[in-house]
KEKE-3310 file (N, C-alpha, C; in steps of 0.2 Angstrom, whole numbers, plus 5000, padded with zeros to 4 digits):
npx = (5004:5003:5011:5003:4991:4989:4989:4976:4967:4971:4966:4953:4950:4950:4942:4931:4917:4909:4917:4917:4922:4925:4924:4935:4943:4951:4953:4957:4971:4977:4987:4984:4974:4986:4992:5001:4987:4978:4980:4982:4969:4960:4965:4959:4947:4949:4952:4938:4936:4930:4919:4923:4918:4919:4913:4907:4910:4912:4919:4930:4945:4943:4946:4959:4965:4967:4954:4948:4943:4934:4916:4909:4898:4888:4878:4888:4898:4892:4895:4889:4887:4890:4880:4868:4854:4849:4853:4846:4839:4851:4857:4847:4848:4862:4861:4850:4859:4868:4860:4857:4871:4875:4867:4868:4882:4878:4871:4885:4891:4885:4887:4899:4900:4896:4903:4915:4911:4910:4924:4934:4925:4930:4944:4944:4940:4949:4961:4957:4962:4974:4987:4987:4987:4997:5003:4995:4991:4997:4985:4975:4980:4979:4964:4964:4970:4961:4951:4954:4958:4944:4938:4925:4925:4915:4912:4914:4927:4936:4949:4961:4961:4961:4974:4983:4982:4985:4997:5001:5000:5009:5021:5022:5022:5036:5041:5041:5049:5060:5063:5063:5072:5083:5083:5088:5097:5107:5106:5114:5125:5129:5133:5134:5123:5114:5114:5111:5101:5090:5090:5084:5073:5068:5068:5056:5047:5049:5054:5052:5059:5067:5076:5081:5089:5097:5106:5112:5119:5125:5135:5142:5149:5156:5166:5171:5176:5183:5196:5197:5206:5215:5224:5235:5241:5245:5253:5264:5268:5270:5283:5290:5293:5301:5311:5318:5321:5330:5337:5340:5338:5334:5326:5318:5310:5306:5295:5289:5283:5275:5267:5258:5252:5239:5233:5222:5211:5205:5214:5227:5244:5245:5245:5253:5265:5270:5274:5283:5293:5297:5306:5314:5322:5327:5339:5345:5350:5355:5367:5371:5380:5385:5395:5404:5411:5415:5426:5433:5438:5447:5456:5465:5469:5462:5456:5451:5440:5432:5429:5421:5410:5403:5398:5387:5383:5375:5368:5359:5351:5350:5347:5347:5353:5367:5365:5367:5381:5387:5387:5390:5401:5409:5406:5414:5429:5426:5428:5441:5448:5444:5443:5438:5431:5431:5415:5417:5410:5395:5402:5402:5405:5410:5416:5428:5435:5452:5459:5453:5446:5431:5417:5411:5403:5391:5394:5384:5389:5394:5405:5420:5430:5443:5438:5439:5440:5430:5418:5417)
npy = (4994:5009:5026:5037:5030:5024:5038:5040:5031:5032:5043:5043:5032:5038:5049:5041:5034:5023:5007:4995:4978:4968:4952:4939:4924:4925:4943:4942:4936:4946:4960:4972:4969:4968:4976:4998:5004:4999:4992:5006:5010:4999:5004:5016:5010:5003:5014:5020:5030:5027:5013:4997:4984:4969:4959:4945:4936:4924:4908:4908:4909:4918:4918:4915:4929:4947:4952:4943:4948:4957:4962:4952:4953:4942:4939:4927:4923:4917:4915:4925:4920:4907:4900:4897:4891:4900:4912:4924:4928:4931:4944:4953:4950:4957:4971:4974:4977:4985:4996:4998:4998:5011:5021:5020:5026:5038:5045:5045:5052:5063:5068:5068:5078:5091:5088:5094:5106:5112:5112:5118:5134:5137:5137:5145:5157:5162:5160:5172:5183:5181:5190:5202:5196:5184:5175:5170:5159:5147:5141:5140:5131:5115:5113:5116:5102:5093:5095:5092:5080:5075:5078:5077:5071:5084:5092:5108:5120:5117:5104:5108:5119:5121:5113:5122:5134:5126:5126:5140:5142:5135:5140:5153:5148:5142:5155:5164:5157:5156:5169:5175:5168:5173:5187:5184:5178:5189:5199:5193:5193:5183:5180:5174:5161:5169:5174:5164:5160:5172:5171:5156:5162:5172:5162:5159:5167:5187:5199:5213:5220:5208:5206:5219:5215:5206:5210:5218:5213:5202:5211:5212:5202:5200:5208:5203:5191:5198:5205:5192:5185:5194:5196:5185:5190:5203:5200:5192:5202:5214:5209:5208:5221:5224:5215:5220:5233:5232:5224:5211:5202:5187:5183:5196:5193:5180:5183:5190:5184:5175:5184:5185:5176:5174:5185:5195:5204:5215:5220:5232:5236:5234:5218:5219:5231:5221:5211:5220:5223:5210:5208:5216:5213:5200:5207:5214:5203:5194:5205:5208:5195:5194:5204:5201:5190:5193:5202:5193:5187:5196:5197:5189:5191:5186:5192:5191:5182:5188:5200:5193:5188:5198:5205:5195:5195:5206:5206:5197:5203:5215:5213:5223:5236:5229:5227:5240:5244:5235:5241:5255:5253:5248:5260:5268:5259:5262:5278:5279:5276:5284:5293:5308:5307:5309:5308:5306:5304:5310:5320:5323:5323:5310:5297:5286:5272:5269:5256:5246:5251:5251:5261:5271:5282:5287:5298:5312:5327:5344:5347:5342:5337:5330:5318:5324:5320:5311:5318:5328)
npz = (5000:4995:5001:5003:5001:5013:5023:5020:5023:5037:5042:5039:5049:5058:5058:5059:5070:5070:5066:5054:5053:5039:5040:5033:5027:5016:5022:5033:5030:5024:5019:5026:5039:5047:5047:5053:5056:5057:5069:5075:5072:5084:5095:5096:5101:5112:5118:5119:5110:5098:5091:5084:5076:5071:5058:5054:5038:5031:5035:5045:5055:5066:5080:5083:5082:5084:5087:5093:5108:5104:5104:5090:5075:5065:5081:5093:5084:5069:5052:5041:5027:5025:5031:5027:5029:5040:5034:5030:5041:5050:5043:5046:5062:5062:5056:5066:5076:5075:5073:5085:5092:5083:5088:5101:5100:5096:5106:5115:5107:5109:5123:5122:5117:5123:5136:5129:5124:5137:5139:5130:5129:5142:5140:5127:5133:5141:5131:5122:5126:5127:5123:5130:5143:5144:5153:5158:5148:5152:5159:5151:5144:5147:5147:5132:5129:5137:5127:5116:5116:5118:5104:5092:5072:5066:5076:5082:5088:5072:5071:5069:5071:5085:5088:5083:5092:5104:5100:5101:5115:5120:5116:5119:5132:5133:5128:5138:5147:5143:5140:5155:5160:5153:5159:5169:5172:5165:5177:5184:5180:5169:5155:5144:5146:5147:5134:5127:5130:5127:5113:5111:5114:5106:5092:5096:5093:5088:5098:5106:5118:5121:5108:5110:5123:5118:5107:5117:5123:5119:5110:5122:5126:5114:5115:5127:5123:5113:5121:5125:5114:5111:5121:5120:5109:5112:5123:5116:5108:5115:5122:5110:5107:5118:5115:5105:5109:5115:5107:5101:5093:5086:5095:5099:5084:5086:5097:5089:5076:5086:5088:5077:5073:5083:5078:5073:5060:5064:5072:5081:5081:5063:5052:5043:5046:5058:5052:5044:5055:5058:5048:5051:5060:5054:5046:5054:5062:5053:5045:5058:5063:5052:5052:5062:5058:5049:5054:5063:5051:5047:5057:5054:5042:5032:5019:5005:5010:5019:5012:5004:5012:5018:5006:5002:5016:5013:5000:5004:5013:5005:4991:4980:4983:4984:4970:4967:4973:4966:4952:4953:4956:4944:4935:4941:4940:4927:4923:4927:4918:4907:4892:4880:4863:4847:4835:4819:4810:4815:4819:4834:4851:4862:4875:4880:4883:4888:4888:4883:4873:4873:4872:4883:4883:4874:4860:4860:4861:4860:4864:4873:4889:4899:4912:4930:4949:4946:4938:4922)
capx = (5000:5005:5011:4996:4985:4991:4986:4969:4966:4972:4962:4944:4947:4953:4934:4925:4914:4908:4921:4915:4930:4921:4929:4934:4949:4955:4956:4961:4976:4979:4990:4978:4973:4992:4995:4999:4984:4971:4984:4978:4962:4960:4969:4955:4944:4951:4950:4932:4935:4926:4917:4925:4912:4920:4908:4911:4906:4914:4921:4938:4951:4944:4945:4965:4965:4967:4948:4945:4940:4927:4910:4907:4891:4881:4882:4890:4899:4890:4896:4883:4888:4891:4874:4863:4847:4847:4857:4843:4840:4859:4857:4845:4853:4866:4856:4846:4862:4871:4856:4859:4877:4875:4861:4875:4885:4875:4871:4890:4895:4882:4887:4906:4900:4894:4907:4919:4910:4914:4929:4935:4922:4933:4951:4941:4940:4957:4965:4955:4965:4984:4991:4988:4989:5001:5005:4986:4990:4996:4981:4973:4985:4975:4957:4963:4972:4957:4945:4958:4956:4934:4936:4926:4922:4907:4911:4917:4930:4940:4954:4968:4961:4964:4980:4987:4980:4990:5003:5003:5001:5017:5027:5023:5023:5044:5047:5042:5054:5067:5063:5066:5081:5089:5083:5090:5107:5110:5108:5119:5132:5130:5131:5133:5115:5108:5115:5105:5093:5088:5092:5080:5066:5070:5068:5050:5046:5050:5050:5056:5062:5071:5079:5089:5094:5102:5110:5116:5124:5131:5139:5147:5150:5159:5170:5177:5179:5189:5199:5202:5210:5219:5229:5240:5244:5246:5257:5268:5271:5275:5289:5293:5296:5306:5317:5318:5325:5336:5344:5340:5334:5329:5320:5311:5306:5301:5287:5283:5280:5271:5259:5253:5248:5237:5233:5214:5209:5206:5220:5235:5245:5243:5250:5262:5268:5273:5280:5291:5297:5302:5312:5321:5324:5332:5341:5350:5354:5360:5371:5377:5382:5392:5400:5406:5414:5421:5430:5436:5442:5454:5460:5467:5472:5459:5452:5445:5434:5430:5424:5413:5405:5402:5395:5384:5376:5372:5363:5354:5348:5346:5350:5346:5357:5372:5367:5368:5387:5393:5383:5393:5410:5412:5405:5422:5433:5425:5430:5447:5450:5442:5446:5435:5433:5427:5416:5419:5403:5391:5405:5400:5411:5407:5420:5429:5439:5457:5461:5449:5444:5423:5414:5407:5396:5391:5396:5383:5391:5395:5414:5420:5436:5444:5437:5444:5437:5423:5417:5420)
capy = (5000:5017:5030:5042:5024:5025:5043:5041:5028:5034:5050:5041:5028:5044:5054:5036:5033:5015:5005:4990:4977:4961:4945:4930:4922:4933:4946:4940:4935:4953:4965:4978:4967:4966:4984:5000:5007:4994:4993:5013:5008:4996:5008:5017:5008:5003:5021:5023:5034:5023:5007:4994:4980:4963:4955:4937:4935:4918:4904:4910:4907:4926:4917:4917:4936:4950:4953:4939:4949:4961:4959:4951:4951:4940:4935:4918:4921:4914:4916:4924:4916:4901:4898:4898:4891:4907:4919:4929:4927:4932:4949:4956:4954:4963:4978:4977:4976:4990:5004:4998:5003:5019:5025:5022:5033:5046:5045:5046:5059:5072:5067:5069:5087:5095:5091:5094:5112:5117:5113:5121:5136:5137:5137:5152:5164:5162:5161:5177:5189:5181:5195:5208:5193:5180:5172:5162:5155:5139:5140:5137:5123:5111:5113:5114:5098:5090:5095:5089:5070:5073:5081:5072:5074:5088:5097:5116:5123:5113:5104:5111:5127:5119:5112:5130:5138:5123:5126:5147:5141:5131:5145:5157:5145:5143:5159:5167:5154:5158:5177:5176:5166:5177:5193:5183:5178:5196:5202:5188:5194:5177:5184:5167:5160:5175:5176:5157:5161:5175:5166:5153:5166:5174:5158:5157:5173:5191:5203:5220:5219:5202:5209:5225:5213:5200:5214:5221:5205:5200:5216:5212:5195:5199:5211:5199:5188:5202:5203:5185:5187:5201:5194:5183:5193:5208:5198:5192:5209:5219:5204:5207:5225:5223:5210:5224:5240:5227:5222:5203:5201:5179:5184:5199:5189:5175:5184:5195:5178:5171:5187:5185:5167:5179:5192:5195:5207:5221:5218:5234:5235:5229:5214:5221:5233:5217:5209:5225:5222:5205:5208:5220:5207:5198:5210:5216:5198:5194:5209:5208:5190:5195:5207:5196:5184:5198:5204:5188:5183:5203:5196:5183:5192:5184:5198:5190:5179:5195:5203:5189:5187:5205:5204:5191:5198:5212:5204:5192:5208:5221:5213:5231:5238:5226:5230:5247:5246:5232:5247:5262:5252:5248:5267:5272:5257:5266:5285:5281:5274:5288:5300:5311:5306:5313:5305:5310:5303:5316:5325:5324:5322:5306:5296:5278:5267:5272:5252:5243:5256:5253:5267:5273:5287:5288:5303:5316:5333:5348:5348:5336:5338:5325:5318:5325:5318:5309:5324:5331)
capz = (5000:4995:5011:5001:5006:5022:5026:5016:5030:5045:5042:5039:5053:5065:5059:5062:5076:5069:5062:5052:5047:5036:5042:5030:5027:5011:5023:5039:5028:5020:5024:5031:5045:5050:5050:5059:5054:5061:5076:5080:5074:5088:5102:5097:5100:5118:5121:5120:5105:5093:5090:5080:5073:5067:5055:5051:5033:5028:5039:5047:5061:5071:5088:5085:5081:5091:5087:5098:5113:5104:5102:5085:5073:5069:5088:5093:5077:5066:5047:5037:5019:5025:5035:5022:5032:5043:5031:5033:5050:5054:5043:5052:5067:5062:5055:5072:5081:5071:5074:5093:5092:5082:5094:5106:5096:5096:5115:5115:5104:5112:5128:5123:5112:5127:5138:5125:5121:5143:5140:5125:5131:5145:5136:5121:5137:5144:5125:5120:5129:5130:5121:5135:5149:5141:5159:5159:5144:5155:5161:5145:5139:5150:5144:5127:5129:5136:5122:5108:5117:5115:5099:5085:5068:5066:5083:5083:5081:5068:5077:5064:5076:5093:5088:5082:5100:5109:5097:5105:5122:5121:5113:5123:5139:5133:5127:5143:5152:5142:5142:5162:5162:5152:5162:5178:5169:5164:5183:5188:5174:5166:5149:5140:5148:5145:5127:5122:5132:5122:5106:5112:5114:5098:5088:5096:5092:5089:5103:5106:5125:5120:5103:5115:5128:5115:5106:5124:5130:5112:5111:5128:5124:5108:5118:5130:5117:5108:5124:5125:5110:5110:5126:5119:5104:5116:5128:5113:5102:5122:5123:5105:5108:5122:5113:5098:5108:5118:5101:5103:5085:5086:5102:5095:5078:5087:5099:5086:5072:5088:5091:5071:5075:5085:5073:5071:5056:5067:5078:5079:5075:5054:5051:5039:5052:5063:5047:5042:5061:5056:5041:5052:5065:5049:5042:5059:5064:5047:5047:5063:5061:5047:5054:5068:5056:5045:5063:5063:5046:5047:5061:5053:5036:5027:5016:5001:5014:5024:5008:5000:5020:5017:5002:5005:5018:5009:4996:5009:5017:4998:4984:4973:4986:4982:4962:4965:4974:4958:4947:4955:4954:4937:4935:4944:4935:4919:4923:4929:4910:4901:4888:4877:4856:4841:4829:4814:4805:4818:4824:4841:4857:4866:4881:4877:4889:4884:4887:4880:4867:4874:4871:4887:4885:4867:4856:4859:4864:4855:4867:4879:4889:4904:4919:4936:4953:4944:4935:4915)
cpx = (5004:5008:5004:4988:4984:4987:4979:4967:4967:4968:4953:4945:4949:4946:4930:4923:4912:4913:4919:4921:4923:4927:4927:4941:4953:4958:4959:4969:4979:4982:4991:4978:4979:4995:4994:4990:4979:4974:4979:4970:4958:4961:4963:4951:4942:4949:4944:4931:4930:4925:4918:4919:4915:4913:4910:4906:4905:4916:4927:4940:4948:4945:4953:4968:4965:4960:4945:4941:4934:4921:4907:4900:4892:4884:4882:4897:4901:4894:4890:4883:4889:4887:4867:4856:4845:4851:4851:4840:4845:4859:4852:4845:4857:4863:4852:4850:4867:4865:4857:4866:4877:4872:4865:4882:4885:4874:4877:4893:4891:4883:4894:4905:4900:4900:4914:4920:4914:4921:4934:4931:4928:4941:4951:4943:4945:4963:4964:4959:4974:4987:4990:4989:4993:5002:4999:4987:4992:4991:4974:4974:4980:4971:4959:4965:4967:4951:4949:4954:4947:4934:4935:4924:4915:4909:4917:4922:4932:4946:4960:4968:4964:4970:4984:4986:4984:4997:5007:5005:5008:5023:5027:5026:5032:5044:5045:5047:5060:5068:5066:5071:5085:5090:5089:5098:5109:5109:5114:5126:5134:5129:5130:5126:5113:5109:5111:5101:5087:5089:5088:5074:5065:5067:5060:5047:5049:5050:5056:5062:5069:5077:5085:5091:5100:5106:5114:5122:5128:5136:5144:5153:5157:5166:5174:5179:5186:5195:5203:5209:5215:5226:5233:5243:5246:5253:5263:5271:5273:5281:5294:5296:5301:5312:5321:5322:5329:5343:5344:5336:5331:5326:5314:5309:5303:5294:5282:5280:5273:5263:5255:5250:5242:5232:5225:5213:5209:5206:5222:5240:5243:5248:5257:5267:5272:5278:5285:5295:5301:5305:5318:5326:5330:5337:5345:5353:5359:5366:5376:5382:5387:5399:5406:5410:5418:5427:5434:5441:5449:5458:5465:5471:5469:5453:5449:5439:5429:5425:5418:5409:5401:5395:5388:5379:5372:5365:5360:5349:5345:5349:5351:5350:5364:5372:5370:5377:5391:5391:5390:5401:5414:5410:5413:5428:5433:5430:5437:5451:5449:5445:5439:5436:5431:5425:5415:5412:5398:5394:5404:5406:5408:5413:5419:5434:5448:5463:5457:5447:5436:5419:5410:5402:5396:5392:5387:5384:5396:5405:5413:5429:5435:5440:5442:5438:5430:5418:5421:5416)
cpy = (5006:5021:5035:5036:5026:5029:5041:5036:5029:5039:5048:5038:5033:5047:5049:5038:5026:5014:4998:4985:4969:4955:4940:4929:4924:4939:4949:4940:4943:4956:4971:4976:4967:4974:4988:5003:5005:4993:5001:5011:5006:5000:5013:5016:5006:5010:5025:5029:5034:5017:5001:4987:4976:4959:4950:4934:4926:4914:4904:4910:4914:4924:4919:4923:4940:4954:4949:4942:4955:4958:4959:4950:4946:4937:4929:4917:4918:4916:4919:4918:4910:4895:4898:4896:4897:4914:4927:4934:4933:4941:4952:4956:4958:4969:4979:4980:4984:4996:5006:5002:5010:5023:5026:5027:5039:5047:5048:5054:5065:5072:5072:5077:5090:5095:5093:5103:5116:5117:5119:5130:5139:5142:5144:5157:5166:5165:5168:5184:5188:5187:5201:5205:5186:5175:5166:5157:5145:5137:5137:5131:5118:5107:5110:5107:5092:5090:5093:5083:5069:5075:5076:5077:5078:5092:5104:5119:5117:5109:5106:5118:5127:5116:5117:5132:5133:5125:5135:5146:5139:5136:5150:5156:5146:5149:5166:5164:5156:5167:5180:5173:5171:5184:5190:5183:5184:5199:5199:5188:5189:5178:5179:5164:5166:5177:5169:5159:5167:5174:5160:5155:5169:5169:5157:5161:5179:5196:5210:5222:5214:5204:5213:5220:5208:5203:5216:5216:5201:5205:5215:5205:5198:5206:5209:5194:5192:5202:5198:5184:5190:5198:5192:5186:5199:5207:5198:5200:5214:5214:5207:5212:5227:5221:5213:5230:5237:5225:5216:5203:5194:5182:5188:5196:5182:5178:5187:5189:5173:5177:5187:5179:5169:5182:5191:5203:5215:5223:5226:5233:5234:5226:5215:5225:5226:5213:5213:5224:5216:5205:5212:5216:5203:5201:5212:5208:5196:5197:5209:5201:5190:5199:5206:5192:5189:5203:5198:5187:5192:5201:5192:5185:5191:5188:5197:5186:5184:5198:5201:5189:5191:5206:5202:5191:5203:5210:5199:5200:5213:5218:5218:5233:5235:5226:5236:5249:5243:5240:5253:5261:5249:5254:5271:5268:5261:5271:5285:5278:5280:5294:5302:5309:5309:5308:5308:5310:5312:5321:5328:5322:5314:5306:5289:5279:5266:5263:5248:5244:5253:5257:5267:5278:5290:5295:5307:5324:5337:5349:5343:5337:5332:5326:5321:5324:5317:5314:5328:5337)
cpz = (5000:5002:5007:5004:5011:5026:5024:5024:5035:5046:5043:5046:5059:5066:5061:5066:5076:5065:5061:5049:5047:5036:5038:5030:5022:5018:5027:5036:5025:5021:5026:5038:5048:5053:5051:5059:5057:5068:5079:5080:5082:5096:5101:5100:5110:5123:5121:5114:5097:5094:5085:5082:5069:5063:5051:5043:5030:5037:5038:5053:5064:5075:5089:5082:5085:5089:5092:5105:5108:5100:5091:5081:5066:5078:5088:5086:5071:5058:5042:5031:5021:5030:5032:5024:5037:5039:5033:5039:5052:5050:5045:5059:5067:5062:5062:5077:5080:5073:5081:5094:5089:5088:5100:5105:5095:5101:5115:5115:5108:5118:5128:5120:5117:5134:5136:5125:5129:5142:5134:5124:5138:5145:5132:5128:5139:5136:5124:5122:5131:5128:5127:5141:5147:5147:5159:5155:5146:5159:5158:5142:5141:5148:5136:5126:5131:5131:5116:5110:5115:5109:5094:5081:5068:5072:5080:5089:5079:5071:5076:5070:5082:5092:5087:5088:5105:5107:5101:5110:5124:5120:5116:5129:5139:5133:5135:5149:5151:5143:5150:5164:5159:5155:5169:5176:5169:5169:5187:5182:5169:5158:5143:5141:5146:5138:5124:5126:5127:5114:5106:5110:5109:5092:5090:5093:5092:5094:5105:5113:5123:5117:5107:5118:5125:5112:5111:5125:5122:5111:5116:5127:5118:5110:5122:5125:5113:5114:5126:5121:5109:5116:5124:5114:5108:5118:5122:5110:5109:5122:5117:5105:5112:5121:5108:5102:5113:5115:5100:5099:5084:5092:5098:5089:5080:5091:5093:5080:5078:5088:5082:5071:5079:5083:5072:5065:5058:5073:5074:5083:5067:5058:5048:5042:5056:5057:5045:5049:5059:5052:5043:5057:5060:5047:5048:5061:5059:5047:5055:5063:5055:5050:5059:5065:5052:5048:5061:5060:5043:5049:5060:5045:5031:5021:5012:5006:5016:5018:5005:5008:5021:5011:4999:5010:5016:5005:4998:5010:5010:4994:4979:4978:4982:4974:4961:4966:4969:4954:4948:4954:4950:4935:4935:4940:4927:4920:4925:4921:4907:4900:4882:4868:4856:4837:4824:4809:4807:4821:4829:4843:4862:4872:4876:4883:4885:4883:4886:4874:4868:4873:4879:4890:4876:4864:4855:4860:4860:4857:4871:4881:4896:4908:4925:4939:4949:4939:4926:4913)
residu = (UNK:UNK:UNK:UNK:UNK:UNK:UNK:UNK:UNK:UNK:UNK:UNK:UNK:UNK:UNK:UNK:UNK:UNK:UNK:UNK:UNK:UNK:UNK:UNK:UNK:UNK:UNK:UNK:UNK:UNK:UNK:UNK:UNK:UNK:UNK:UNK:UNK:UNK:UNK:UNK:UNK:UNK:UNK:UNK:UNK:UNK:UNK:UNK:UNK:UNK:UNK:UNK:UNK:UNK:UNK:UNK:UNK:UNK:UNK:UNK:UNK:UNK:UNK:UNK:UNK:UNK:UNK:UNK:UNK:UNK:UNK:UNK:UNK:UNK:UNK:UNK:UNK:UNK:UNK:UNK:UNK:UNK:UNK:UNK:UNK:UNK:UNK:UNK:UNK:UNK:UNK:UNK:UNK:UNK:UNK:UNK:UNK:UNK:UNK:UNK:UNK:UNK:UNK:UNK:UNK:UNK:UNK:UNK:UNK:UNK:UNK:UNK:UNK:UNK:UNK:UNK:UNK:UNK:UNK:UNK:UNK:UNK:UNK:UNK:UNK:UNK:UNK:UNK:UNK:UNK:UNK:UNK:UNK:UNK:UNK:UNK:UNK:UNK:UNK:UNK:UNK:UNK:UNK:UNK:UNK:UNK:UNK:UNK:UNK:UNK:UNK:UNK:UNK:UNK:UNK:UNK:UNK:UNK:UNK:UNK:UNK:UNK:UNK:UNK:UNK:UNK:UNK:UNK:UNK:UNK:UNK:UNK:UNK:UNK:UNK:UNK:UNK:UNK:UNK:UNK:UNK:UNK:UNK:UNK:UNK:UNK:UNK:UNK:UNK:UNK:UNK:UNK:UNK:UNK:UNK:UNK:UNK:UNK:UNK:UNK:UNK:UNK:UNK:UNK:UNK:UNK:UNK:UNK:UNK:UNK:UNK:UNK:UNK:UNK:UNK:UNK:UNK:UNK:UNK:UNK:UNK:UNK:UNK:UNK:UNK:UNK:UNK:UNK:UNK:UNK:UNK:UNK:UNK:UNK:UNK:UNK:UNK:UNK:UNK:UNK:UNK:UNK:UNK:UNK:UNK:UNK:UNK:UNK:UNK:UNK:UNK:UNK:UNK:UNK:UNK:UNK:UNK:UNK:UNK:UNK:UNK:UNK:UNK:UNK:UNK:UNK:UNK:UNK:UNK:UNK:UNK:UNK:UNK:UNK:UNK:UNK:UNK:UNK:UNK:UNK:UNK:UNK:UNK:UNK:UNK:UNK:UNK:UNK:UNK:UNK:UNK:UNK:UNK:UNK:UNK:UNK:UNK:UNK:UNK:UNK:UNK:UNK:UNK:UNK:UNK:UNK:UNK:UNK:UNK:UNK:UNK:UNK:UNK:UNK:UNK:UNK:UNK:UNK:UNK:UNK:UNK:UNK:UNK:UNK:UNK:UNK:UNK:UNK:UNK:UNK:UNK:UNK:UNK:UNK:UNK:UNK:UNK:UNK:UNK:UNK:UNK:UNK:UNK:UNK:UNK:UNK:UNK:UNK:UNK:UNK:UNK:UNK:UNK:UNK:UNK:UNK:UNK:UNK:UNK:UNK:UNK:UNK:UNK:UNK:UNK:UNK:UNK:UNK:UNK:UNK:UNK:UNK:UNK:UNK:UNK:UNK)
# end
């Protein structure tokens, strides 16, 4: 069977008041009678909510069914169809036996309608006015709760109605629980409860009280949290600084690598700030370490060493620095060679290299006379 079966069934055998099952051995065997659905039927039925009515049409095993305990028609049960000298006999009992049960039905249901109606009558007085007195509405939950259990088909209101009005009562009942935990947490400074608290209440509904305090206490929240934060990036980058006008370059570039580990977006320093710290961290230790070995290697007379260690650091530390000083000092090997020509094509003045014959500064000048100190 379908689950769209399913529900069709569970919906008609929930609006019954009589429930008729036709017993034979087809469909005893079925698998209807197996399932859940004739199960609730059944709990129904235990529950006074309705009247389930086995009718034995054929000759079939019902004794070892869990039908067994209710009163089955025809009585004694008889089989109609397969009693053929009383067939007729056996259906008008049932049909006499059937007006008797509805009749009882009907007794029932107006018995169950009316106290159905105080109650629910009861619950209407109280509901009507929660929004100026919200606190009653558990006072309401109750009534409605017993009028669901009487509610049959045909009775007023709808029950899709009483189930939304339980459904208020409940969300109100929570969101006033949570509304007051989270007033009580925020006198008790408990900003965390009082922050799901109101994030509870919230989710129930919106309210304007609720809204400011969860703003309030998130705002606070998201301050110590920034706090948290901030600590150990604080603690390191105060260390780093200290390890920095100390002079102590691995020290300073280690707090200051630990306080980016740290580093929240809108943290300050910038991060690039604390990164330009480290590269000077670099760049001093580098240098100083050279210059401790190129100490060294004078002391010793070892001068090309001295000068590549030198070097070397340099271009660790600025490599366009160390382009600039090759740059400058083949500029100066130039000018201590040079001398002024003529070329005779453009008759201009240029400079050439008086041992290599290079051109050094091409031929455009109306005169051109010797360098002295760097200068022509």
């Amino acid at each position: 069977m379908s689950e769209s079966g399913r529900s069709s069934i569970r919906e008609l055998t929930e609006a019954a008041d009589l429930v008729l099952l036709l017993m034979s051995d087809n469909s005893i065997l079925s698998p209807f009678f197996i399932s859940r659905e004739l199960r609730e039927t059944l709990q129904q039925h235990d529950n006074e909510q309705s009247i389930v009515v086995p009718i034995i049409l054929n000759t079939c095993w019902w004794e070892d069914t869990v039908f067994r305990n209710l009163d089955v028609l025809p009585r004694a049960g008889l089989p109609i169809y397969d009693s053929s000298n009383i067939k007729n006999e056996l259906f008008d009992q049932v049909v006499e036996e059937l007006d008797r049960k509805l009749e009882k039905v009907r007794q029932r249901k107006e018995e169950l309608e009316e106290t159905f109606k105080l109650k629910i009558t009861e619950a209407e007085a109280i509901f009507n006015n929660w929004q100026k007195r919200p606190g009653q509405l558990r006072s309401a939950l109750p009534f409605y709760k017993e009028a669901i259990k009487l509610w049959r088909e045909g009775f007023a209101p709808d029950k899709k109605i009483i189930e939304a009005h339980i459904d208020i009562c409940h969300r109100e009942i929570d969101f006033k629980h949570y509304s007051k935990a989270a007033h009580e947490a925020y006198k008790n400074h408990d900003y965390q409860t009082c922050f799901f608290n109101c994030k509870d209440a919230l989710d129930l509904r919106d309210d304007a009280v609720i809204r400011r305090l969860y703003n309030k206490v998130k705002s606070q929240l998201d301050e110590i949290d920034l706090k948290e934060k901030r600590a150990p990036f604080e603690r390191n980058l105060t260390q780093g600084h200290e390890y920095f006008l100390s002079l102590q370059w691995i020290k300073a570039k280690e707090q200051y690598s630990l306080a980016l580990e740290h580093y929240q977006p809108n943290f300050t320093p910038e991060r690039k700030v604390i990164e330009h710290k480290i590269k000077i961290c670099d760049r001093e230790q580098t240098l100083e370490s050279a210059l401790k070995e190129a100490t060294r290697l004078y002391n010793i007379q070892n001068y090309q060493r001295m000068a590549n260690v030198l070097i070397d650091s340099i271009q660790n530390i600025n490599h366009e620095a160390l382009y600039r000083i090759e740059h400058a000092t083949k500029l100066i090997g130039y000018l201590q060679n040079v001398k002024p020509f003529l070329d005779k094509k453009t008759d201009k003045w240029g400079f050439i290299n008086n041992k290599t014959h290079n051109i050094i500064i091409a031929p455009k000048y109306t005169a051109a006379y010797n360098f002295s100190e760097n200068l022509a």
